[in-house]
C-alpha positions as CSV (number, residue, x, y, z in Angstrom):
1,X,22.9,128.1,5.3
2,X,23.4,124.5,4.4
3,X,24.2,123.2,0.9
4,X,23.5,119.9,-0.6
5,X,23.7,118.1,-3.9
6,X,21.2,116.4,-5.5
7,X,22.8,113.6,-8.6
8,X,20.7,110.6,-10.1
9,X,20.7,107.8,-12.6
10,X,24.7,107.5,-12.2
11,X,24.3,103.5,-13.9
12,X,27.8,102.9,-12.7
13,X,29.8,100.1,-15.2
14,X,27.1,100.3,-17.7
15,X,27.5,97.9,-20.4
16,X,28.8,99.2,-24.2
17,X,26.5,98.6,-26.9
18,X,28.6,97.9,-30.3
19,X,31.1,100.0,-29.2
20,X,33.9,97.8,-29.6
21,X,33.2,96.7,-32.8
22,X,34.4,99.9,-34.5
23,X,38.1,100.6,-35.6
24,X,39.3,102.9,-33.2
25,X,36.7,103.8,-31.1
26,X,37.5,105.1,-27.5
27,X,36.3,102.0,-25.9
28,X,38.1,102.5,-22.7
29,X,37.2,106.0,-22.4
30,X,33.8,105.0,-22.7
31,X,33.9,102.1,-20.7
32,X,34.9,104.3,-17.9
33,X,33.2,107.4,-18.0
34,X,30.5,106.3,-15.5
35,X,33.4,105.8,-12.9
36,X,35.2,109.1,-13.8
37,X,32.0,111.4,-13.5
38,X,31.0,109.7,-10.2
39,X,34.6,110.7,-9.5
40,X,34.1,114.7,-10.1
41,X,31.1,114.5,-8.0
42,X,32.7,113.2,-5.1
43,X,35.7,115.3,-6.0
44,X,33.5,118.4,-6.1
45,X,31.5,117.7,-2.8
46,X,35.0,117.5,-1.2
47,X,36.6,120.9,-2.7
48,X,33.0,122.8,-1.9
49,X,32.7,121.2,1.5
50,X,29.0,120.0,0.9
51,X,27.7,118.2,3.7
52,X,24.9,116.1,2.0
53,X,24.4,114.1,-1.1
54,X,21.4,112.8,-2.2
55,X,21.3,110.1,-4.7
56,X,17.8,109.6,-6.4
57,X,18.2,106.2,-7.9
58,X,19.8,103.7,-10.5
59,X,22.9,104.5,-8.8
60,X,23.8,100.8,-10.8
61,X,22.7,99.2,-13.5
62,X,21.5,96.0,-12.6
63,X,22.9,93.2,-11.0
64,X,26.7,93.4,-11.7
65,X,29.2,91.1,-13.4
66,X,31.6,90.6,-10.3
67,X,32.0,92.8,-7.1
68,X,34.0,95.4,-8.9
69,X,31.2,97.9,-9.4
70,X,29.8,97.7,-6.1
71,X,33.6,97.9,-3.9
72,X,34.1,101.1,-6.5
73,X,30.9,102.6,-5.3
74,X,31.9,101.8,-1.5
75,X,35.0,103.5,-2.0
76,X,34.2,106.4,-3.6
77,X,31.5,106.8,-0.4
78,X,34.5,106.4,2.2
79,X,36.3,109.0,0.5
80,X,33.0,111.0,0.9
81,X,32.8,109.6,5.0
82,X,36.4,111.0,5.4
83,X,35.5,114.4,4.4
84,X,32.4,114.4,6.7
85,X,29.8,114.5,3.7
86,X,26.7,112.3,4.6
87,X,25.4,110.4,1.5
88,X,21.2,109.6,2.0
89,X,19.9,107.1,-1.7
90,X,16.4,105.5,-2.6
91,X,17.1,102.6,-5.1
92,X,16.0,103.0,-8.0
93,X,14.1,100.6,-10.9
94,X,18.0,99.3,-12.1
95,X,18.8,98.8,-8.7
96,X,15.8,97.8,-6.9
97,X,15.9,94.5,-4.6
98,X,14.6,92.3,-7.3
99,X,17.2,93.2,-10.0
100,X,20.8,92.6,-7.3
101,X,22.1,89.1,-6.3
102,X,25.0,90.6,-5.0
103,X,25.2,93.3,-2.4
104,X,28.0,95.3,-0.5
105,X,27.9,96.9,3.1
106,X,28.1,100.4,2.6
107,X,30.3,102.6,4.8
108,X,28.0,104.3,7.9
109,X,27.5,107.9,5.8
110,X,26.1,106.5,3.4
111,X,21.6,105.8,4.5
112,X,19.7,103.3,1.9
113,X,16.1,104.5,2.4
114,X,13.7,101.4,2.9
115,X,11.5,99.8,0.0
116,X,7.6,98.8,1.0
117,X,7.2,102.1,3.0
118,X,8.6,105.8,3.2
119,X,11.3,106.4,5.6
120,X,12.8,109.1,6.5
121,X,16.6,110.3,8.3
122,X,16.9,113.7,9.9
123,X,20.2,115.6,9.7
124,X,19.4,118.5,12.7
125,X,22.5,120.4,12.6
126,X,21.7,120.7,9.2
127,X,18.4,121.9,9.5
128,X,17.0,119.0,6.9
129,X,14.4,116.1,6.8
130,X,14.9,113.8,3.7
131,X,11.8,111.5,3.0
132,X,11.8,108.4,0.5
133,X,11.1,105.5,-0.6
134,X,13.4,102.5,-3.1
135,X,11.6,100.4,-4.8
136,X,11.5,96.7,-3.8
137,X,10.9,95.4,-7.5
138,X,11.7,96.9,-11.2
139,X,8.5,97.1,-12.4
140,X,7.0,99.5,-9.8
141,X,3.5,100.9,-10.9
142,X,2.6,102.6,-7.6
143,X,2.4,105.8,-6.3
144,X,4.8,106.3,-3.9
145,X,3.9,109.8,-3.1
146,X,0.7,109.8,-0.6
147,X,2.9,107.7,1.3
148,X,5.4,110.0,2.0
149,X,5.7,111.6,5.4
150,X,4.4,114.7,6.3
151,X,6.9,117.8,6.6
152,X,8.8,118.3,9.9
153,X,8.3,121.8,11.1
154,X,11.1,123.8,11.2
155,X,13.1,121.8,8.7
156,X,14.1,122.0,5.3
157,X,11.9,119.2,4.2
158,X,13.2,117.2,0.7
159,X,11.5,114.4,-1.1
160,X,13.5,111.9,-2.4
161,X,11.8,109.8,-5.2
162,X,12.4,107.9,-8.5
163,X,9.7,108.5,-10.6
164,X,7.7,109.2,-14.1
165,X,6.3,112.5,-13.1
166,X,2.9,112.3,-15.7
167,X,4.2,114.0,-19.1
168,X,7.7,112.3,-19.0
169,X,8.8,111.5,-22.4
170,X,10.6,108.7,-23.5
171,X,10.6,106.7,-19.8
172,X,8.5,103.7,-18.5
173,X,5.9,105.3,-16.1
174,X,7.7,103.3,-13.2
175,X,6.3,104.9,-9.3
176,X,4.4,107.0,-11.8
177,X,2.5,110.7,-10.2
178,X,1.7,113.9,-10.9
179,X,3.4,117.2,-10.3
180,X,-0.1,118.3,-8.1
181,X,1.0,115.1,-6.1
182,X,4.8,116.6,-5.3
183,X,3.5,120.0,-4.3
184,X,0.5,118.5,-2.2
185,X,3.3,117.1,0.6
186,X,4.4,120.7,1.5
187,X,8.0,119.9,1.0
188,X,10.7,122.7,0.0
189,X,12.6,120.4,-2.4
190,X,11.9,117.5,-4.5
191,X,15.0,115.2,-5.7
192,X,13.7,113.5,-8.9
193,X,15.3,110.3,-10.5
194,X,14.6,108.0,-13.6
195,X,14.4,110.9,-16.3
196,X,17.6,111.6,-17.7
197,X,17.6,114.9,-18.7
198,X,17.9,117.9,-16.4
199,X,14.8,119.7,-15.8
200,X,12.6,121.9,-13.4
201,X,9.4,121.0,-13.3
202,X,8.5,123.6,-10.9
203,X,10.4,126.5,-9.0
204,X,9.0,127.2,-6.1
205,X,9.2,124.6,-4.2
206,X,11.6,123.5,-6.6
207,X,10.9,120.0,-8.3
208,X,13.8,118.8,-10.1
209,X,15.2,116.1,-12.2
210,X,18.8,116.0,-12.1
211,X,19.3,113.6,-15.0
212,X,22.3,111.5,-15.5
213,X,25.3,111.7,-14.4
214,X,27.1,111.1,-17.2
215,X,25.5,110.9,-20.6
216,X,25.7,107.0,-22.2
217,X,24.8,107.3,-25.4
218,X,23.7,109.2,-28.6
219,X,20.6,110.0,-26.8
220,X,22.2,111.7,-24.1
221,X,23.4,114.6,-25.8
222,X,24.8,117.6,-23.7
223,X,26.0,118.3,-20.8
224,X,25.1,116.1,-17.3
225,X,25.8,116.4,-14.2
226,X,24.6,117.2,-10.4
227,X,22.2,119.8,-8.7
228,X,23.6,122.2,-6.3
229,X,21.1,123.6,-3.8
230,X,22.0,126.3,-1.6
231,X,19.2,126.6,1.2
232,X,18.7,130.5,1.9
233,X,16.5,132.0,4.5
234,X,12.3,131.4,4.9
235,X,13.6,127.7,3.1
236,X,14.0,129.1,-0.4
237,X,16.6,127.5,-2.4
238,X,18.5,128.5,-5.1
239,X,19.2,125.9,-7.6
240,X,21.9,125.2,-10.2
241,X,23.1,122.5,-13.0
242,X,27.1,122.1,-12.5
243,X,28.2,119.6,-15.3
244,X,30.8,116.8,-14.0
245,X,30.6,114.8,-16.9
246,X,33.8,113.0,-18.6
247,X,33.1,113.0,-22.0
248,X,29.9,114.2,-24.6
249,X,27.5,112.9,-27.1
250,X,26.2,115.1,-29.8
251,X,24.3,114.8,-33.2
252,X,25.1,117.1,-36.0
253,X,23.1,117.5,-39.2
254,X,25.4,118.1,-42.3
255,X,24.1,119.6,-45.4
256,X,25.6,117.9,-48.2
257,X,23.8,119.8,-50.8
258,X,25.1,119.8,-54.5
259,X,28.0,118.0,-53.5
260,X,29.8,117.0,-56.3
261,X,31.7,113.9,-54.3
262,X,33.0,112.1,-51.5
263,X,35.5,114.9,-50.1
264,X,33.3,117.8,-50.5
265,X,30.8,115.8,-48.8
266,X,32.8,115.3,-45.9
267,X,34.1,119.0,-45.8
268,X,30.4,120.0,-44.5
269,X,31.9,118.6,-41.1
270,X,34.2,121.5,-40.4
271,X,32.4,123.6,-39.0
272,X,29.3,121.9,-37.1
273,X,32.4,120.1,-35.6
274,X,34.3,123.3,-34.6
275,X,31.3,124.9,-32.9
276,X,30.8,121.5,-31.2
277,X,34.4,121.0,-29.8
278,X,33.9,124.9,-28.5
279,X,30.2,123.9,-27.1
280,X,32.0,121.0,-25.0
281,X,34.7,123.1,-23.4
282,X,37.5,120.6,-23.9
283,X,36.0,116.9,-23.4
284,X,35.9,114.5,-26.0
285,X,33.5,114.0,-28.0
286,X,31.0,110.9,-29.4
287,X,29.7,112.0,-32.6
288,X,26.7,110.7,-34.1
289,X,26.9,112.4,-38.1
290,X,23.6,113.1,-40.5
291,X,24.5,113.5,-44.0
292,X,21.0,115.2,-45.5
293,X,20.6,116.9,-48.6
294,X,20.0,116.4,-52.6
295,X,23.7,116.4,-54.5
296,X,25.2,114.2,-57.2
297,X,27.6,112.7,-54.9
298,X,24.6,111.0,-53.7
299,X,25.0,107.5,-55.6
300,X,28.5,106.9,-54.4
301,X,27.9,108.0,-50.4
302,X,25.0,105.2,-51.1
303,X,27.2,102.6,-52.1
304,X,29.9,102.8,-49.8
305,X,29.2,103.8,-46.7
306,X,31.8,102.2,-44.8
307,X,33.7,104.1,-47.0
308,X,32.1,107.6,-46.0
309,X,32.0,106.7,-42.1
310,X,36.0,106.0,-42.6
311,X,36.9,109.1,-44.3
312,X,34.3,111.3,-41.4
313,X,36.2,109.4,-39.0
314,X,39.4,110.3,-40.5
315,X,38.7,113.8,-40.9
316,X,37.3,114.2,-37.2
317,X,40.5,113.0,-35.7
318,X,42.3,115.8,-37.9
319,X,40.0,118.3,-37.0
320,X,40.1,117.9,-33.4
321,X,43.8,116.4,-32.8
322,X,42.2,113.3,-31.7
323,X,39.1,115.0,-29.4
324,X,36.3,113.6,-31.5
325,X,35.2,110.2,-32.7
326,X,32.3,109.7,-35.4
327,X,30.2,106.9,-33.8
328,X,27.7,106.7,-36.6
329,X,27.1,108.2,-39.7
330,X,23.5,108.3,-40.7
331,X,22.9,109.0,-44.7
332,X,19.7,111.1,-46.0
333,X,20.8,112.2,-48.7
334,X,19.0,112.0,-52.1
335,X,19.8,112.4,-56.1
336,X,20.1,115.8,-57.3
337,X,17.0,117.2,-58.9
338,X,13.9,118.9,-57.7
339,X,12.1,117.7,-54.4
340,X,9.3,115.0,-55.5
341,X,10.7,114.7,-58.9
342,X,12.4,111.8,-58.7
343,X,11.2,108.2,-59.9
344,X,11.2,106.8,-56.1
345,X,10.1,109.8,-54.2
346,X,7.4,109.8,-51.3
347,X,5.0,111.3,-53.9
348,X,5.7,108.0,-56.4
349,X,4.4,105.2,-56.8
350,X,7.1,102.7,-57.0
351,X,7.5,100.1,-54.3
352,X,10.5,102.6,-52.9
353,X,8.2,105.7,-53.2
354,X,5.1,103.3,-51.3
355,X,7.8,102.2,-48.1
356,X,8.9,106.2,-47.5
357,X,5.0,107.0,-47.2
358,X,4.5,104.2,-44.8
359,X,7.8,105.0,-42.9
360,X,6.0,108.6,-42.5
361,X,3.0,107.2,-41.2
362,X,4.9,105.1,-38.8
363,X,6.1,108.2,-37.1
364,X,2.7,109.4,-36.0
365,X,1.1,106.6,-35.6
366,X,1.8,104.4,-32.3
367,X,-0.6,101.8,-32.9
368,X,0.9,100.5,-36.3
369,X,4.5,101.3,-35.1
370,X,3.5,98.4,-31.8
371,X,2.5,96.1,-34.5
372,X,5.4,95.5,-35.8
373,X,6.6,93.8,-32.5
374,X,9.0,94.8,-30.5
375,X,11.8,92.1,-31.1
376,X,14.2,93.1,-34.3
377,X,16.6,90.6,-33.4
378,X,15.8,88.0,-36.5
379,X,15.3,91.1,-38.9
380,X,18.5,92.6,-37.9
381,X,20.4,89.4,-38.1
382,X,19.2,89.5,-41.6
383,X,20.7,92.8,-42.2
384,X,23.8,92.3,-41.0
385,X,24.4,89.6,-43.6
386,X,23.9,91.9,-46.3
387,X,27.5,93.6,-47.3
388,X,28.1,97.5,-46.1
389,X,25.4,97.3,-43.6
390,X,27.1,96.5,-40.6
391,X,27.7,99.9,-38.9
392,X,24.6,101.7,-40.4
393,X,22.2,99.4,-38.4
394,X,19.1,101.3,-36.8
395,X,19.1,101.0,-33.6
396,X,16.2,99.2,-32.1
397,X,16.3,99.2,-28.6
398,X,14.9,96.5,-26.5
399,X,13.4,96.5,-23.4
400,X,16.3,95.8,-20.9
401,X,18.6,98.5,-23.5
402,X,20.6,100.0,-21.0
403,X,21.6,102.9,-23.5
404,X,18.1,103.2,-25.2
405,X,15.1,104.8,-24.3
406,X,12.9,103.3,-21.2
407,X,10.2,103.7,-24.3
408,X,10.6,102.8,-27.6
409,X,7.3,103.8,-28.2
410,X,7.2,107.4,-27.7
411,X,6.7,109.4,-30.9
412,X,10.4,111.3,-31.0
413,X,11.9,107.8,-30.6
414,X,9.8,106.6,-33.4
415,X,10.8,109.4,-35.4
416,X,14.8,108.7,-34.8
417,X,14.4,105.2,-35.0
418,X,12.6,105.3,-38.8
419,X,15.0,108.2,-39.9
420,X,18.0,105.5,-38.9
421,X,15.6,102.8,-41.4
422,X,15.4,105.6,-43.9
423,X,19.6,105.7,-43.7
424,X,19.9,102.3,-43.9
425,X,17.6,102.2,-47.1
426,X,19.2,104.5,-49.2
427,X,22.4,102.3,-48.3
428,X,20.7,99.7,-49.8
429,X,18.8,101.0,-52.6
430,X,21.9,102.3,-53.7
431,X,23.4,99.1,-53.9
432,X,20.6,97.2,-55.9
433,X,20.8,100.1,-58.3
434,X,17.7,102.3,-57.2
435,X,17.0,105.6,-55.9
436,X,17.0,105.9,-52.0
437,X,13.1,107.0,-50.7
């Protein structure tokens, strides 16, 4: 019976975010994991002899610098023609019409499905239809679905589609529909795009994200990869994650409690970082570090934290001969003493104590969180100026942030985003001489 794969939101060459600016960041490693992980996935549909890939979307970025990313992308699909595996993609909101100047003919495996309408390409000796649609612009806010073709009898019918499925978190609702929608068509597999994270929405038919390719930043955490589907008899499928990315992201939460100082502090890395280094079965690791917890080393973490990234840094290399790099250390920590006793608590009523409460509210509350506006650029120009705050920066992703979320607005990206402020104002209360909220 056949076999295909099913891969999306590859982002090929997508652009670094501050990356470079840090003392010995793996910046070409990095730069170049996009590349490498589309790589294994040819590599793999080579070694396995899968006859069909199905790419659902943002197979780039946007438009690209030079002609580099697109005569990669060509290549890697001739290698792919040469091995007799057919490639069928729908474009995707990063890659839609509107958002390429530049284009590349692609070599005669590879089908581009149409934007404007649904097309379809039939592969009989395979016993497969594949149905879809690209988008024409970025900003799609149609439903592509009742579009789509109805099944061909006798084939293994698969939807191809870049979408919000209704409930997605954390993505703009681009081609949005609903789950009732996909299993309305009648098709036996649904190839999902635009959420990055792997996940089966439903299992029979199965209706799958793949997620990304290759995870591109701190919110990627985990493994990514492709979808294997093995078509068995009656047009079940059997459906598996197979990881093919180059490198990981994680986030570890160290508890600095009672710490008396700076090295006892940073030997609450050991072992999160051991069990991380085993979790990603021999690829380097990004690490994103969260110091938490009340301890009288508290005061001097504050002060210096270009200081505390350093020596994390330092002792990540040593732990993992070289494997793991500390992107960004993140403080929580707090003065020794019992919870809500101290002069600048949440509970207080000091100027500190009155900016934590309304940083909790923040969280919860979507309306007052849009009212800040969306644009941090002036307040973070602001910040950098002030000394030792360079590389503790929240990250406030804009709208065209290829390595944030599609939506800022969501209330687990409002959470991370105000924890980062929290971080960065312990940093510096600490400096002025007050206790961190």
């Amino acid at each position: 019976m056949p076999i295909f794969l099913h891969a999306a939101d590859i982002h090929l060459d997508s652009p670094l975010r501050k990356l470079p600016a840090y003392e010995g960041a793996p910046v070409e490693a990095v730069r170049s994991a996009t590349r490498r992980a589309l790589g294994n996935l040819v590599d793999y549909a080579v070694a396995e002899g899968v006859p069909l890939l199905l790419l659902a979307g943002d197979v780039y970025d946007g438009d690209w610098q030079d002609f580099q990313t697109g005569l990669h992308f060509a290549a890697r699909m001739r290698d792919l023609r040469d091995a007799g595996v057919r490639v069928v993609l729908v474009r995707g909101n990063h890659d839609a019409q509107s958002a390429m100047t530049r284009s590349l003919t692609l070599p005669d495996n590879v089908t581009v499905l149409p934007s404007g309408a649904a097309g379809s390409v039939v592969f009989e000796d395979l016993g497969i239809a594949v149905h879809g649609r690209s988008y024409a612009v970025r900003d799609e806010t149609e439903n592509f679905v009742p579009g789509y073709p109805p099944p061909v009898p006798g084939l293994f019918n698969i939807g191809l589609l870049h979408t919000a499925v209704a409930g997605s978190q954390g993505h703009a609702p681009y081609a949005p529909c609903r789950l009732a929608d996909l299993l309305a068509k009648g098709y036996d597999y649904w190839a999902l795009g635009h959420v990055h994270e792997h996940a089966v929405l439903h299992a029979a038919p199965p209706v799958v994200y793949a997620g990304a390719l290759q995870g591109r930043g701190v919110r990627e955490t985990g493994p990514r990869g492709c979808v294997r589907v093995d078509v068995e008899t009656a047009g079940a499928a059997r459906v598996r994650h197979v990881p093919l990315d180059v490198m990981r992201w994680t986030v570890l939460d160290l508890d600095v409690s009672g710490a008396a100082g700076l090295p006892e502090a940073c030997r609450a890395l050991d072992a999160p970082l051991g069990a991380a280094l085993d979790a990603a079965g021999g690829l380097p690791l990004a690490v994103r570090l969260t110091l938490a917890g009340r301890c009288p080393a508290h005061a001097a973490l504050a002060a210096d934290p270009e200081a505390l990234a350093a020596e994390l840094r330092a002792r990540a290399g040593d732990l993992s001969s070289g494997r793991a790099w500390v992107e960004k250390v993140v403080l929580h920590t707090a003065p020794s003493g019992e919870a809500g006793s101290g002069a600048s608590g949440p509970a207080s009523d000091t100027p500190l104590g009155a900016l934590d409460r309304a940083l909790t509210l923040l969280a919860d509350d979507a309306a007052a969180f849009a009212a800040l506006g969306a644009d941090f650029t002036e307040l973070a120009a602001k910040l950098r100026a002030v000394p030792g705050t360079d590389v503790d920066l929240p990250d406030l992703p804009g709208p065209n942030d290829p390595n944030g979320p599609d939506d800022p607005g969501d209330r687990a990206t409002r959470r991370a985003l105000l924890e980062d402020v929290r971080g960065l104002l312990a940093s510096l209360a600490a400096a002025a001489g007050e206790d961190a909220p």
